[in-house]
C-alpha angles and dihedrals in degrees: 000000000000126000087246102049090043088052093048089048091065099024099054096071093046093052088046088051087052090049098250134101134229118244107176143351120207137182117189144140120244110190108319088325116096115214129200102190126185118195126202141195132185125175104279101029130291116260122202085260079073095047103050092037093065090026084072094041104059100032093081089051097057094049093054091041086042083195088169115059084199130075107253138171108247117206140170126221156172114261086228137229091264096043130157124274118231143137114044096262086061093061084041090054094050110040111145100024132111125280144173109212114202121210134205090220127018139267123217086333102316139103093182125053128171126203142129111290109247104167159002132193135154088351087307105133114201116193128173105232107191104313096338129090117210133187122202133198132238091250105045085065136098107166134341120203140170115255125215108228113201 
C-alpha cells in the first residue's frame, strides 16, 4: 500500500471528527525537502484553526504508525479554491464550473485551456471553451483544476 493511501486510511476519521473532509494526501520531494501533505475541505472554507486543529490531531499518530522511513515535513492544508481535479466525484461535484484544463502537448497551440467543465467520463474530460465544446483524452491531460473567475 502507498504512503499516501495508508495515511488517508487513518486520517480520514480524525478530520471528519473534526468536521472537515479530506480532500487529498501527497507525498513529493521539492528540492532535497520531502512533504506529506493532507488537504481538507468543509462547507464554507477551511481557516488555519482547522489546520492546526487536525494538524495536531493526526501528528501523534503518525509518529507512533511511522508510515515514512524517511524524515519529512508534514503539513495541513486547504484544498484551495483553484484545487486539482482528481477522482471522478471531484469532476461530479463540480460539473458546470469553471475549469482550466492543462495539457502535456499542446492543442492548437495551447497547453492551457479554460472552459466549463460538461463531462467526464473514463478519465475523458469534456469542457465547453467559448462556443466550442472539446473532449480530451486521459491521456492528453495533464491536470484539471477549477479556476476562480473574478
Amino acid at each position: 500500500m502507498k504512503v499516501t493511501e495508508l495515511v488517508a486510511q487513518f486520517a480520514q476519521p480524525i478530520i471528519e471528527q473534526n468536521g472537515c473532509s479530506l480532500w487529498d494526501v501527497e507525498y513529493v520531494r521539492e528540492g532535497a525537502e520531502r512533504y506529506l501533505r493532507i488537504y481538507i475541505d468543509k462547507e464554507g472554507g477551511i481557516d488555519i484553526d482547522d489546520c492546526e486543529k487536525i494538524h495536531r490531531a493526526i501528528d501523534p499518530i503518525l509518529d507512533e504508525k511511522d508510515p515514512i522511513a524517511e524524515s519529512y515535513h508534514f503539513e495541513v492544508c486547504s484544498a484551495g479554491l483553484e484545487r486539482a481535479l482528481k477522482r471522478p466525484g471531484d469532476f461530479a461535484r463540480f460539473m458546470n464550473s469553471p475549469v482550466l484544463v492543462k495539457l502535456y502537448r499542446p492543442r492548437n497551440g495551447l497547453k492551457e485551456i479554460p472552459g466549463v467543465l460538461r463531462g467526464y467520463e473514463e478519465g475523458k474530460v469534456t469542457v465547453e471553451a467559448g462556443k466550442e465544446t472539446i473532449t480530451f483524452e486521459k491521456s492528453e491531460v495533464a491536470l484539471v483544476r477549477l479556476r476562480v473567475e473574478f
